[in-house]
N, C-alpha and C positions, 0 to 999 in steps of 0.2 A: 224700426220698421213695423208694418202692421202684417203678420204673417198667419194667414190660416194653414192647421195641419190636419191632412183626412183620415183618420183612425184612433181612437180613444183606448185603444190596449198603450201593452206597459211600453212598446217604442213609443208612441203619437204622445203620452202623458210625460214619457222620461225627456224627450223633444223640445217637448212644450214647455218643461218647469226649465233646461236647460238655455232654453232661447229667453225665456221671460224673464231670469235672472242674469241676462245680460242686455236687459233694456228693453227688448221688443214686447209690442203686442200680441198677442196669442189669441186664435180660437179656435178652439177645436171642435174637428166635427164625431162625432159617435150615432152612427146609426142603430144600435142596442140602446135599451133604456137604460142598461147597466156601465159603467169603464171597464176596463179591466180585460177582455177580447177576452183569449183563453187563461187567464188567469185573474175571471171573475169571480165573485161570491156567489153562491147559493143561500136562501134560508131555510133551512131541515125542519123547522118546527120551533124546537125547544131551544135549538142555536142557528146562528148564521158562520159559515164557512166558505174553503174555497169550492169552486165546481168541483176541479180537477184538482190531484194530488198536486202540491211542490216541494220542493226542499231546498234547503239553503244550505251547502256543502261548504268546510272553511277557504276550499281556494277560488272561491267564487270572491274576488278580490274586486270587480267591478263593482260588482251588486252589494257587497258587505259596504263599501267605498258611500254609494249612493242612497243607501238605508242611513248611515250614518249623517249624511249631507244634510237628506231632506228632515234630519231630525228625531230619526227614532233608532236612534245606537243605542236607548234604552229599553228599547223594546225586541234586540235582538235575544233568540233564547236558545242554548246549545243543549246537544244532550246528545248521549252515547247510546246508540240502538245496536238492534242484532240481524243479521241476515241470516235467511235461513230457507232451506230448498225441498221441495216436495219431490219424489223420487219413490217409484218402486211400491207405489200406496205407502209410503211411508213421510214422516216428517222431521228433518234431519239440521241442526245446527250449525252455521257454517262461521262463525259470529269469529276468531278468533286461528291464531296460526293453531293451536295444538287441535280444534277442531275438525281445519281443515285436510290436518293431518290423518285424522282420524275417520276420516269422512269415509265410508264405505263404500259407494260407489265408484270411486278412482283409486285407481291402481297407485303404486308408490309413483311408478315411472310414468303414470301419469300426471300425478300433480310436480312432477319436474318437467314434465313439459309444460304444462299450467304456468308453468314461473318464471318459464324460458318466453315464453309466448309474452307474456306482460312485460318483463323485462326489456322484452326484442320492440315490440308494438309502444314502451315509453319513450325510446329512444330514435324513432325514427322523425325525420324532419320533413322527406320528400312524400306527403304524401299523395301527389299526385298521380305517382306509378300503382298505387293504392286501387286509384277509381277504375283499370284495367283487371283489376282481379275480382269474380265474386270470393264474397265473405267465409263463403265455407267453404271452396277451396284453401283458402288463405290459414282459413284456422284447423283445418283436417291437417294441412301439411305441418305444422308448427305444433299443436296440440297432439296429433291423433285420433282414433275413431272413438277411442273410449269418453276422453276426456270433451272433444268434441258433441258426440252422444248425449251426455251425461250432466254436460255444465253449460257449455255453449251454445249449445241448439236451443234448450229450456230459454236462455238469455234474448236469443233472438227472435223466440217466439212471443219473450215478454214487449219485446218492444216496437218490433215490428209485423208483429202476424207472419203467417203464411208467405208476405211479400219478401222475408228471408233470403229466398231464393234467386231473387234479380236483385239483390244487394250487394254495391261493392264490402271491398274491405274496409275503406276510408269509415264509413258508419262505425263497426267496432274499434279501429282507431282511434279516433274521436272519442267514444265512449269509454274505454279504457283510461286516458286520459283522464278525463272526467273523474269518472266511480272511484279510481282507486286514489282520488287527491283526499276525500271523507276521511282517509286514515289517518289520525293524528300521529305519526310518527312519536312524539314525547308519551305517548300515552296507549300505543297500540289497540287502539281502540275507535271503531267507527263515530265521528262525531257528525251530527248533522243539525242541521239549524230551520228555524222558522221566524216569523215578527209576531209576533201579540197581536192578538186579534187576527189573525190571517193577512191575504194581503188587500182586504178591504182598509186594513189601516195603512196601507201604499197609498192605495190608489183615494183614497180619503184625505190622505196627508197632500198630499201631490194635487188635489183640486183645489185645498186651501190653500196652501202656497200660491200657486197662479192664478188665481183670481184677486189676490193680497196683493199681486204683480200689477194684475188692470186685467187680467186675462179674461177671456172668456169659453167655459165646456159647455158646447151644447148635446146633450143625450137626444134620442130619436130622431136625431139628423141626419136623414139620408141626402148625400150626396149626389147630385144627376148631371152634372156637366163642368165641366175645366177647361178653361179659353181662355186664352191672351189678349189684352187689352192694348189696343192702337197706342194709346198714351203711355203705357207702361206698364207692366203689374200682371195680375191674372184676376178674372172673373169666375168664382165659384157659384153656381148654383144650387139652394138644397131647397127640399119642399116648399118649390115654387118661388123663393127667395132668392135671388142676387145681390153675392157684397161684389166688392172690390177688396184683393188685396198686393201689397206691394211683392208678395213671395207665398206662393204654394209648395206646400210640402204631402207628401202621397207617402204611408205607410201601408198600405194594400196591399193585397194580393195583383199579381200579372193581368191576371184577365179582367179583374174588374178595375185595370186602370182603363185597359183599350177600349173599354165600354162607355166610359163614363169623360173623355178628355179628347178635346178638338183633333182631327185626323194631324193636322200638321206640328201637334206638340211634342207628341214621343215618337221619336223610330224606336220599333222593336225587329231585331233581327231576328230569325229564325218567329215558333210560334210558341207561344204559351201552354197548347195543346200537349207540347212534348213532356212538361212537366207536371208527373206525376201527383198526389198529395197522400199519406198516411191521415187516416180517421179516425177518432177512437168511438167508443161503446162504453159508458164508465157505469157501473152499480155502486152506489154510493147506501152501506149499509150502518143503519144507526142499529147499537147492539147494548142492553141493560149491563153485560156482560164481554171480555176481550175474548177475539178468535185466535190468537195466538200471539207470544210475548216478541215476535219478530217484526221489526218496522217493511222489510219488502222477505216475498217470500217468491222466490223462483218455481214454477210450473214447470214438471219432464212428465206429463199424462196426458195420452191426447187426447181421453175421454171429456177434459175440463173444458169448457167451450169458453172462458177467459183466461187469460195471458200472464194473469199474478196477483198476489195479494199484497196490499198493502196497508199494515195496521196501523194507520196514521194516529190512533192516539195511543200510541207506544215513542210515538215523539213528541206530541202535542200536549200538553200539563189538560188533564180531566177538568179542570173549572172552565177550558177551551169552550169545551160541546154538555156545558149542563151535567157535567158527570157520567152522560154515554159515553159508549167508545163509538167511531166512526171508521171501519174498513173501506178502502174502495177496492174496485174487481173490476180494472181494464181489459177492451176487446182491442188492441188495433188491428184494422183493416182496412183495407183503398176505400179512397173515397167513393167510389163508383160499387161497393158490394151493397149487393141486395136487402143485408142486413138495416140496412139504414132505414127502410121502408116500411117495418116491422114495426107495431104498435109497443110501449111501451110494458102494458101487459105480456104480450110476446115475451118480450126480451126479458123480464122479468123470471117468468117462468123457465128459460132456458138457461137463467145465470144460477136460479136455485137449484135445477137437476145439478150442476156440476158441484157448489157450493155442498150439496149432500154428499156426495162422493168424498170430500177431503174430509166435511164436518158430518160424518152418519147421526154425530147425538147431537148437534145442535137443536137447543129448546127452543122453538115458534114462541117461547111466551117472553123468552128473552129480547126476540128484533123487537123495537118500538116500528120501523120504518123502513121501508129500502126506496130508494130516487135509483132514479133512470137518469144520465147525462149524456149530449153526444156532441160531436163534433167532428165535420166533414173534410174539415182540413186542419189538421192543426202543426204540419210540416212535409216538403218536397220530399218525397224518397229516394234515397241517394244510389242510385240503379247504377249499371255501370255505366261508366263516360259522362256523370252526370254534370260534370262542368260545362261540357260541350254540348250540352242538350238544353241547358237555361238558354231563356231568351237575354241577349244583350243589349243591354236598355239605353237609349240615350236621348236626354231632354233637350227638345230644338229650340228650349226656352231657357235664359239663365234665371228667370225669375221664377221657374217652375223646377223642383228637386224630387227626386224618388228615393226614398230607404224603406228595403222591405226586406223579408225575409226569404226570399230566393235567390239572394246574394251571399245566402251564409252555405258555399259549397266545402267547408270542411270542419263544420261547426256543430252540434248538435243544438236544436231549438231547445234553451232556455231563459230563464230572464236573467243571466249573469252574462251570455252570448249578446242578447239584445241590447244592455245596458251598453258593454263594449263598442257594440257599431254603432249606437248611439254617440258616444265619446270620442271614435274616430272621425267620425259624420263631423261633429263641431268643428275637430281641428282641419278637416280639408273643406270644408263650404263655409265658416263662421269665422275664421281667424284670420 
């Protein structure tokens, strides 16, 4: 079949090499000059990297799975990092149980509850009854105020901004899941992973491949119309251009499907409007010199007007970035804050007030560089009831499919998540 797919990130490219290795034609559309959506490359200067932070955690079993696939299982690279949490003007290591142990701000009987809570939160299956609770109810009752205070609230501030507040529990469920799988049990020790060369060599490998297929990526292809053809198939229009294909695939966002596809193709129930999106704000600092030997570092200061530090070449091998080290310093906030509107200078200045506060001696002759990155949606926020609050999507066409990511309601967005509903997507529409 000859199948155009609308989105050039890591789902519309995993789609694509998936479909095209099992016979079909492929083209894809990318409206960015770049692939890769949110987890495109940047070039710094003296290296090229990703925009935004990733990582590659060992029980990301999909993602390790299809790195492997597409041929760079040689290019996977492990390495044992440290966490570590800013608290109290202070800078404190958390890297390890005797650490944690020791950790000043938590009480004994607190970090037993700390254990109780993860313990409790691995083990749960339902978690539907989840999206009924905010999140810090959830973890006040199970943690405490202290440990609450101290270690969780910094956690949610990292990841989700101020929007904390209208968050179910499901989000840190989710997330728990997740963070604490890094821990290599044989080795008690945080292991995390990345590919060689970023994931430019993904999304590099993954274009060679499918066009090796007969495939076709088209970059700066905007999209402007999806309709069903009398004879069969669907008609995509992009800059002013009309194909014809036997099957349309839509990795999009909600609203901009309703925009862009014939009234009678999709019902959507409910509206779009009701789902929210988390934005981030990212300072991507190039530095002669490292800011600290921790690969993420948790924020408890509300003076810091970013969410965390993260020393990405404390995982990254220094011949990565030219022998800099590269920190980034996420903001997230709704996509609707004002901040967005803010020149990049702005926001520049407002990241280094804080950046003085944790570093007062950092030397100016040390940055070569600081980038500004942003991103106005890069995931639904998981508010309470948020299952109930997605629109429920259904194509009035069988020759027209939708997989996005407003269907991942207990999932947290990343590209081991993505890879997965990719691999499910195959076995209920392709098999």
């Amino acid at each position: 079949m000859n199948i155009g797919i609308i989105g050039g990130g890591m789902m519309g490219l995993a789609l694509a090499y998936r479909l095209s290795q099992e016979g079909h034609k492929i083209t894809v559309f990318e409206s960015n000059k770049q692939l890769g959506g949110l987890t495109t490359h940047y070039d710094y200067g003296p290296f090229v990297w990703d925009r935004f932070y990733h990582v590659i955690l060992p029980s990301d079993k999909d993602l390790i799975n299809f790195i492997k696939e597409i041929g760079l299982g040689d290019k996977l690279r492990w390495r044992p990092t440290l966490t570590g949490c800013y608290i109290d003007q202070k800078l404190y290591s958390i890297s390890n149980t005797i650490e944690f142990l020791r950790f000043p701000p938590l009480t004994l009987i607190g970090k037993m509850r700390l254990a109780i809570t993860l313990l409790y939160g691995s083990r749960i299956k339902n978690w539907l009854k989840l999206e009924k609770i905010p999140v810090e109810d959830w973890l006040l009752k199970l943690s405490g105020r202290n440990t609450y205070e101290k270690l969780w609230k910094p956690l949610l501030l990292a990841k989700v901004g101020e929007n904390y507040k209208r968050v179910s529990a499901v989000f840190i469920w989710a997330y728990i899941k997740r963070l604490f799988s890094a821990r290599d049990s044989s080795l008690h020790k945080e292991q995390l992973g990345y590919v060689e060369g970023g994931y430019k060599t993904v999304f590099d490998q993954l274009e060679k491949l499918i066009s090796a297929a007969g495939g076709n990526i088209c970059t700066g292809a905007t999209v402007e119309y999806i309709a069903p053809c009398a004879e069969g198939g669907m008609w995509i229009e992009h800059n002013g251009v009309k194909e014809h294909f036997d099957k349309a695939i839509f990795t999009g966002p909600v609203n901009l499907l309703q925009h862009i596809t014939a009234p009678d193709l999709v019902n959507v129930a409910g509206t779009s409007d009701k789902v929210e999106y988390l934005g981030v704000i990212c300072m991507a600092l190039i530095t002669r010199k490292p800011l600290v030997p921790y690969y993420v570092v948790n924020l408890a200061d509300q003076r810091i007007p970013f969410t965390g530090v993260i020393g990405m070449s404390n995982l990254v091998a220094l011949k990565e970035t030219a022998g800099l080290h590269i920190t980034y310093f996420p903001k997230y906030i709704h996509f609707k804050d004002p901040l967005f509107q803010k020149s990049d200078d702005e926001l520049l200045k407002m990241f280094f007030q804080g950046l003085r506060l944790i570093f007062p001696d950092i030397n100016t002759d040390d940055i070569v560089v600081a980038h500004i990155n942003r991103a106005t949606k890069i995931q639904p926020l998981q508010v309470l009831n948020y299952s109930k609050l997605v629109p429920k999507i259904a194509t009035e066409h069988e020759d027209f499919l939708i997989l996005n990511n407003s269907q991942f309601v207990s999932d947290t967005l990343n590209n081991n998540t993505v890879v997965h509903h990719v691999n499910e997507f195959m076995k209920k529409s392709f098999l």
